[in-house]
MARMI-907168 format. One record per residue (C-alpha): x, y, z; residue in one letter. Coordinates in steps of 0.25 Angstrom, whole numbers, padded with zeros to 4 digits, always signed. Layout:
N
XYZA/...
% end
This chain:
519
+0822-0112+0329X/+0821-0125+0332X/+0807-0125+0338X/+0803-0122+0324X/+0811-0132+0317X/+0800-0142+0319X/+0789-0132+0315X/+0797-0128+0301X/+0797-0142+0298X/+0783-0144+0300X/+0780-0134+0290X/+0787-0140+0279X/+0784-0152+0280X/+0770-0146+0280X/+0772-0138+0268X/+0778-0151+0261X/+0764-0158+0261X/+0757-0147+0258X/+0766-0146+0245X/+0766-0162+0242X/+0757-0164+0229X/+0742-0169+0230X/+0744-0184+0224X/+0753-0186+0237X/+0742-0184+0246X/+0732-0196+0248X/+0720-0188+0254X/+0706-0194+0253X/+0695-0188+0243X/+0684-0181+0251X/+0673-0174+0247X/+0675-0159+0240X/+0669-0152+0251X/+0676-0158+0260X/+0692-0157+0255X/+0691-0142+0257X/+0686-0144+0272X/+0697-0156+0274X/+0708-0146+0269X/+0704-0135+0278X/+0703-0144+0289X/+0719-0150+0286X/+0725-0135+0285X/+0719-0132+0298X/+0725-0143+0304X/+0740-0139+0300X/+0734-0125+0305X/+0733-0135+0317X/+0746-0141+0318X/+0753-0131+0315X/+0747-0121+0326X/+0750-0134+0336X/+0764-0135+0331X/+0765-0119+0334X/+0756-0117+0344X/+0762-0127+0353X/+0770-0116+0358X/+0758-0110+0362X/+0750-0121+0370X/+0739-0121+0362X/+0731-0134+0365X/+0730-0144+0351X/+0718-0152+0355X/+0708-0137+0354X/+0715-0133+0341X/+0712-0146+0335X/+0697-0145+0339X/+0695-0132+0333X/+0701-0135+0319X/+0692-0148+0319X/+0682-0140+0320X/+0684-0131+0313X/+0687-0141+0300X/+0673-0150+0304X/+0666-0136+0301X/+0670-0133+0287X/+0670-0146+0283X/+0655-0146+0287X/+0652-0133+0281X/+0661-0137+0268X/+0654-0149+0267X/+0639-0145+0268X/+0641-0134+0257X/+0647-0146+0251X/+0632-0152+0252X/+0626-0143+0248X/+0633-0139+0235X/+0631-0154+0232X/+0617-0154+0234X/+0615-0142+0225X/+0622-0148+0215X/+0613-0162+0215X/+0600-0152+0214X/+0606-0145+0204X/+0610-0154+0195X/+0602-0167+0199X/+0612-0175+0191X/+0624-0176+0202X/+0615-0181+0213X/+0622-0193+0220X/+0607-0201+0221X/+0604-0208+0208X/+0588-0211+0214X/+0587-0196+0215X/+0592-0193+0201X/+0582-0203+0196X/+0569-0198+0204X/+0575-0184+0199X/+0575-0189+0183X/+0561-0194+0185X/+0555-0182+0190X/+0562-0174+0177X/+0557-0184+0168X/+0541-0185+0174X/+0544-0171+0172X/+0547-0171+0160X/+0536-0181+0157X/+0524-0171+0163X/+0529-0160+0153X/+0529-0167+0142X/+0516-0173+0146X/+0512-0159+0148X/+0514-0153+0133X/+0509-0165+0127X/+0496-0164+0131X/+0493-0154+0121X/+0480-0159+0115X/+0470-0154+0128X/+0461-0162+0137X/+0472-0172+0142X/+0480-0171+0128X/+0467-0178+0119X/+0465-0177+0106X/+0450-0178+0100X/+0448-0183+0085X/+0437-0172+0083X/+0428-0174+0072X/+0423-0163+0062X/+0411-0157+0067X/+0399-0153+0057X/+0394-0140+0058X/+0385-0141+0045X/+0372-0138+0054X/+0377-0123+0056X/+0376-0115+0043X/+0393-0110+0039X/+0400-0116+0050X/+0410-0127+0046X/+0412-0140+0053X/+0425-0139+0065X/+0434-0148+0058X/+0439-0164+0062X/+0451-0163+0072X/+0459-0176+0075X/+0467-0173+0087X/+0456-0160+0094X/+0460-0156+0108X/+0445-0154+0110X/+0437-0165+0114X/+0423-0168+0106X/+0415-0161+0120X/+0422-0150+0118X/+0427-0148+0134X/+0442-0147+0132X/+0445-0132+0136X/+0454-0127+0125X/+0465-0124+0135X/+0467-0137+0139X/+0469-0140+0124X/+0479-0132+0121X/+0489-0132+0133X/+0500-0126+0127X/+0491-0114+0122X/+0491-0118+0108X/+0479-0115+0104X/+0474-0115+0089X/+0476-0102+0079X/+0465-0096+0072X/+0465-0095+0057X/+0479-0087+0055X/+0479-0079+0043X/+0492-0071+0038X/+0495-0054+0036X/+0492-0050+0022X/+0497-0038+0014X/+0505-0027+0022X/+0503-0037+0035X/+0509-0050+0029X/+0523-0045+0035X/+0518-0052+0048X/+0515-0066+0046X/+0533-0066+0047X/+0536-0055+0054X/+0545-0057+0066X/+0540-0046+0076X/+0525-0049+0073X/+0526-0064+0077X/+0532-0060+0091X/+0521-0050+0092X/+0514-0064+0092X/+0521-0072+0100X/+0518-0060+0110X/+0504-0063+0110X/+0503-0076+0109X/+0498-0077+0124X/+0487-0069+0118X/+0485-0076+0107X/+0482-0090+0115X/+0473-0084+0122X/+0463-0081+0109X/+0466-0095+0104X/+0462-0102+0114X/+0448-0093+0115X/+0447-0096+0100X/+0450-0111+0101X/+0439-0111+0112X/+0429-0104+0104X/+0433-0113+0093X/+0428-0127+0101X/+0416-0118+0109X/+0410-0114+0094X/+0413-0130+0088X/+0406-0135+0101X/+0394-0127+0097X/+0392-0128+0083X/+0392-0144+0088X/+0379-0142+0096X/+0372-0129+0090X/+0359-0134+0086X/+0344-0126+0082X/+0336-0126+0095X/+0347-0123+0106X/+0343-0112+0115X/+0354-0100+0115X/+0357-0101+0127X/+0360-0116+0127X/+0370-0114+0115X/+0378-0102+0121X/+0380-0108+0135X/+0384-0122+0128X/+0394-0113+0122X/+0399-0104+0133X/+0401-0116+0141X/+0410-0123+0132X/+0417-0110+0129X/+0421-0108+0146X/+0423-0123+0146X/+0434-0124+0133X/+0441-0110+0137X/+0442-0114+0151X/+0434-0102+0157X/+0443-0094+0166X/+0436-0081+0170X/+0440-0069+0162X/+0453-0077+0158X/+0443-0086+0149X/+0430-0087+0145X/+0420-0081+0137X/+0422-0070+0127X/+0409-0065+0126X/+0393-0072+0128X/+0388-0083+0118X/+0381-0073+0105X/+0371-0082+0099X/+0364-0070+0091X/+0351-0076+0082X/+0348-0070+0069X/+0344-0056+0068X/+0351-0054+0082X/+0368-0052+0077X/+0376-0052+0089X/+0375-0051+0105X/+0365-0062+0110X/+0366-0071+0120X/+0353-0077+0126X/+0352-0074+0140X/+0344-0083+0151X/+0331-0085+0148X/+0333-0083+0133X/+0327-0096+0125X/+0330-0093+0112X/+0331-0106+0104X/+0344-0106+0093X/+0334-0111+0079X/+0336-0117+0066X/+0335-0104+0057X/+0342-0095+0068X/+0356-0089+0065X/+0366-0089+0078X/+0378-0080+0080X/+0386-0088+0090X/+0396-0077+0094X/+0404-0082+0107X/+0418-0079+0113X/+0430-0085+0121X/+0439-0078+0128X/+0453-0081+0134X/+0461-0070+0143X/+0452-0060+0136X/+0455-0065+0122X/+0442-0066+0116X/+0438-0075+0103X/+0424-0068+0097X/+0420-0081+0086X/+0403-0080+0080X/+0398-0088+0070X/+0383-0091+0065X/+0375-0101+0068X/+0365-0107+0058X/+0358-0118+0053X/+0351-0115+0042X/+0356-0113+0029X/+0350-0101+0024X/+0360-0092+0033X/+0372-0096+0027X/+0376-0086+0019X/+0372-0076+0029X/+0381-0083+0039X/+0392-0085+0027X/+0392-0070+0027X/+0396-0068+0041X/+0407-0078+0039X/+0413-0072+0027X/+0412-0059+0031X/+0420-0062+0044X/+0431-0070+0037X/+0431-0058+0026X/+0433-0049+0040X/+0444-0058+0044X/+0451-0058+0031X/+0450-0042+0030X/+0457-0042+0047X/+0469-0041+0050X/+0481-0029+0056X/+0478-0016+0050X/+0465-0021+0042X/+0454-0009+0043X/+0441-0011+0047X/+0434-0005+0037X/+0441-0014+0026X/+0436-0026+0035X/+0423-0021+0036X/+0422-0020+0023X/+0427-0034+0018X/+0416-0040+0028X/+0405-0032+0022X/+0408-0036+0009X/+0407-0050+0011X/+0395-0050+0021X/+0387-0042+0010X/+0391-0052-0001X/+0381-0062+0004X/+0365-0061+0005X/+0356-0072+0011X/+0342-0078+0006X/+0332-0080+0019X/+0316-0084+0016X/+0318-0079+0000X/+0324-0066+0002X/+0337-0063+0000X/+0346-0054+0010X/+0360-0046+0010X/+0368-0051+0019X/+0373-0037+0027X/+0385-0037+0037X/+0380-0031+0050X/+0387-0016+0051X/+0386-0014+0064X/+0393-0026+0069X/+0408-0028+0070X/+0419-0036+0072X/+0429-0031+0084X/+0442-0032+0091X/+0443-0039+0104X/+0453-0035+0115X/+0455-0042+0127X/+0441-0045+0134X/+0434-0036+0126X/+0429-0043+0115X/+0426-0029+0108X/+0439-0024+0107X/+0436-0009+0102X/+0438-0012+0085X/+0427-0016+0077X/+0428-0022+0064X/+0417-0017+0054X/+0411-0029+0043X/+0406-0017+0037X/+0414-0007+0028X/+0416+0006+0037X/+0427+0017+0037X/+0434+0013+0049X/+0449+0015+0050X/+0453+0005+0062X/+0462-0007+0057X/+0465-0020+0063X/+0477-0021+0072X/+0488-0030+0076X/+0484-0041+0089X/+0470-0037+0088X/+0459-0047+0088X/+0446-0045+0082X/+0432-0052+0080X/+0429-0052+0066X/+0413-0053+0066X/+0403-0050+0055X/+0388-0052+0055X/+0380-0052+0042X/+0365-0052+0043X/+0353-0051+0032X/+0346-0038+0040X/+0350-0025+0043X/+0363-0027+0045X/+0365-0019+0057X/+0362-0021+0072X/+0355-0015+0083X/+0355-0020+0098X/+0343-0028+0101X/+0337-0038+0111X/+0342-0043+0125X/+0357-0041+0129X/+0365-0052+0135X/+0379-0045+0131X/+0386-0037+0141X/+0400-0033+0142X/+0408-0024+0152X/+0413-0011+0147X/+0428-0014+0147X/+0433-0001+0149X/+0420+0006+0158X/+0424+0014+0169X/+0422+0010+0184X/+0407+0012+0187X/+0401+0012+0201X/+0389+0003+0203X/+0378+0007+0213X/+0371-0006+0211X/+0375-0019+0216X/+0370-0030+0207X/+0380-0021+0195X/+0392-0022+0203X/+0390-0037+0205X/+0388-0039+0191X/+0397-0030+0187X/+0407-0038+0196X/+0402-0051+0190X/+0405-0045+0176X/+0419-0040+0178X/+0422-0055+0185X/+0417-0064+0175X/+0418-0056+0161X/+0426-0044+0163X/+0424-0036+0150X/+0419-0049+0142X/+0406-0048+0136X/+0394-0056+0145X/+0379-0060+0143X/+0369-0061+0154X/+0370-0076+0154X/+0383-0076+0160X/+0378-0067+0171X/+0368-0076+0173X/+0378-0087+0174X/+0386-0081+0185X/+0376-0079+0193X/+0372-0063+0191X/+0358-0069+0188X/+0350-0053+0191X/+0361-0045+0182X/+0352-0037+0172X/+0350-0026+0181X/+0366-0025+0184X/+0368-0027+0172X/+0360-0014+0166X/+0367-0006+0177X/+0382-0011+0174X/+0378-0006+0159X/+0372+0005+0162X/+0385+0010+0170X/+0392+0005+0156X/+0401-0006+0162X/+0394-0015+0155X/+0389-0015+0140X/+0377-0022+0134X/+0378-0029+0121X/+0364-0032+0117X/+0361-0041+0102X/+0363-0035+0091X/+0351-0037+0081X/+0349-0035+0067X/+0334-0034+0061X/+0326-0045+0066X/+0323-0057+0056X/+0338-0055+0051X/+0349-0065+0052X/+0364-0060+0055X/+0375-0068+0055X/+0389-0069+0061X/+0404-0073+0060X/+0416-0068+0069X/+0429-0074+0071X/+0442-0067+0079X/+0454-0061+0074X/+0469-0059+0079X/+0478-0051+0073X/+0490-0056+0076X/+0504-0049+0071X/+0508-0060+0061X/+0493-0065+0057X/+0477-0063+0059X/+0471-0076+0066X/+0457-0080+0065X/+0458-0083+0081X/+0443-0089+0079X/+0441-0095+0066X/+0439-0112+0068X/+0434-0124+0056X/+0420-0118+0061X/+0422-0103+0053X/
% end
């Protein structure tokens, strides 16, 4: 008993201090981490004493035990404090505020702000071509007969050379509408309804795409009408013209490019000419040009024609054309039926009559030629719209696009194929057919690589280097993969004319995707 007397009193006294308040104790502040590894460290050293005070008994030697308990105590202090660290160091990424180094927070607030700066450098630079604006004047169109002068712009994204690609003017994709007109009669519910404008919204990406092939088309025929002039050669006006196309839609392959070869049909000849190397033909005074071109973007194609003319006596010829494809226009829309349009189109091509040496003509519309719809890389998308009065049932659809085209001529008003073909086009939907002949599988290749199923003329065959294609070429059609599209001629001595402007049909309204200051 009193052996343990010392050791009883040990313990109270022990349990004394460990009940004393907090204030009472005068210990230094360390570190968070630390504290925890310092009380650890203290219990293990009473564990210590005590087993010295006990194991005295025992013989155990005091100097190894005080080893081991240091050690130990060293060990999770290290650990404790490098988690310690680490916690710390994720909380200055983290936050970047609670850094201890006032130069790192600086560099750290410059970098957001440059930041911030690029970005809005970024969306201001809106206006194209390294954010210029150009004060365009109006241009005179009075040397081509019904085509109105492009209106003066103060602040154009295009330059007067015309070289700015229309993508790099519009960088946040907003490219200009057409002409937007509104639902009447049973359809006027969806210029406001809910559910049709997020069947838009939908589309939009699909929507842009057309925009910016119409916007394109736009500059290309304002650029030509500024240099069209009696005494060109054909071919020097459509390669003018195709060049300027690839350069403002920026060319990308199939992605973006051509919608279909240059038509630059004279007089008599309606649709379906494009000179081909070697043809000199000389554009005259007293001719009459249909300029028909396309532009297309991820397969969205704009078909846009107008006639070109310098002398007077065409005009109302050439108004007949206009009017009857702004009649056809009016007449489109969701559930309009072909015949009604044909109809309407006929009536106001008929209405006219031109005068041409002294003798008087009807102006007839040209019955076996057709407006169309135009699916995605197929610029004839499988409808055609009549500009004559027939008894078809098909009606207009939501989303669809359409070329409304009409051609009115003074002769017989019907065509027949005629002359040299320069059209061609791949059968979209022919079946795989084995080629025995080499020069057809290389063209064909060529074909598929640079056009896929758009329309092509032998000019641009020539241009990629498949200089000796006419043989091929007779075999690919001949195994119907490819089909010729030779002109299309009325009598010979005649004059027809032409107007064609493109159509979407979108949930809420009909947009004249086409449609410019021009016509």
């Amino acid at each position: 008993t009193d052996k343990l007397r010392p050791l009883v009193r040990f313990n109270f006294f022990r349990d004394v201090l460990d009940t004393m308040p907090e204030d009472n104790k005068e210990e230094p502040e360390v570190p968070e981490g630390a504290e925890e590894a310092g009380g650890d460290e203290k219990k293990k050293k009473k564990k210590k004493k005590n087993k010295t005070k006990q194991g005295g008994e025992e013989g155990e030697p005091e100097g190894e035990e005080d080893k081991e308990v240091e050690a130990e105590a060293t060990a999770s202090a290290k650990k404790k404090s490098t988690k310690a660290a680490k916690a710390e160091k994720a909380e200055g990424e983290a936050g970047g505020d609670e850094g201890d180094d006032d130069g790192e927070e600086g560099e750290e607030e410059g970098a957001a702000g440059a930041a911030k700066k690029k970005k809005k450098k970024k969306k201001g630079g809106g206006g194209g071509g390294g954010g210029k604006v150009f004060n365009t004047p109006e241009q005179d169109n009075s040397h081509l007969r019904k085509v109105k002068n492009w209106l003066a712009v103060e602040k154009c994204r295009q330059n007067p050379e015309f070289s700015i690609p229309v993508s790099e003017q519009y960088p946040e994709l907003d490219y200009p509408l057409g002409q937007c007109v509104e639902y009447v009669g049973t359809n006027a519910f969806r210029t406001t309804s809910a559910e049709k404008r997020e069947l838009e919204r939908l589309s939009n990406y699909d929507y842009e795409k057309i925009r910016r092939a119409a916007e394109c088309h736009r500059q290309v025929r304002k650029y030509v009408q500024s240099y069209v002039k009696p005494g060109m050669t054909m071919t020097d006006m459509c390669q003018r013209l195709e060049k300027k196309t690839h350069e403002l839609v920026a060319a990308n392959g199939l992605e973006c490019g051509w919608g279909f070869p240059t038509g630059c049909s004279l007089n008599w000849v309606a649709a379906h000419y494009t000179p081909n190397y070697g043809d000199n033909t000389v554009l005259q005074y007293d001719d009459v040009c249909k300029l028909d071109f396309g532009v297309q973007v991820g397969g969205r194609i704009v078909d846009c024609a107008f006639t070109i003319a310098f002398n007077e006596k065409y005009d109302p010829i050439i108004e007949a054309t206009q009017e009857g494809t702004n009649t056809g226009i009016k007449e489109a829309g969701i559930d309009a039926r072909f015949t009604d349009i044909g109809a309407a189109i006929q009536e106001t091509i008929e209405s006219y009559e031109i005068e041409l040496n002294g003798k008087t003509f009807p102006v007839k519309p040209v019955r076996n030629l057709n407006g169309h719809s135009i699916g995605p890389y197929q610029i004839h998308g499988g409808k055609s719209v009549p500009i004559t009065k027939n008894q078809e049932s098909t009606i207009m659809e939501e989303g669809e696009f359409y070329a409304i085209e009409t051609f009115a001529s003074n002769g017989k008003g019907y065509v027949v194929e005629d002359l040299d073909c320069s059209h061609y086009m791949k059968i979209h939907d022919a079946p795989h057919v084995p080629l025995r002949v080499k020069s057809s599988k290389a063209l064909l290749h060529a074909i598929e690589q640079n056009f896929g199923t758009l329309a092509f003329c032998r000019r641009w065959l020539d241009d990629l280097g498949q200089t000796r294609h006419l043989m091929a070429l007779k075999n690919l059609v001949d195994n119907d993969l490819v089909q010729p599209y030779p002109p299309l001629c009325d009598a010979k001595g005649s004059y027809v004319t032409q107007m064609e402007h493109t159509i979407l049909l979108r949930p809420t309204m009909k947009e004249v995707i086409s449609r410019g200051d021009d016509f």
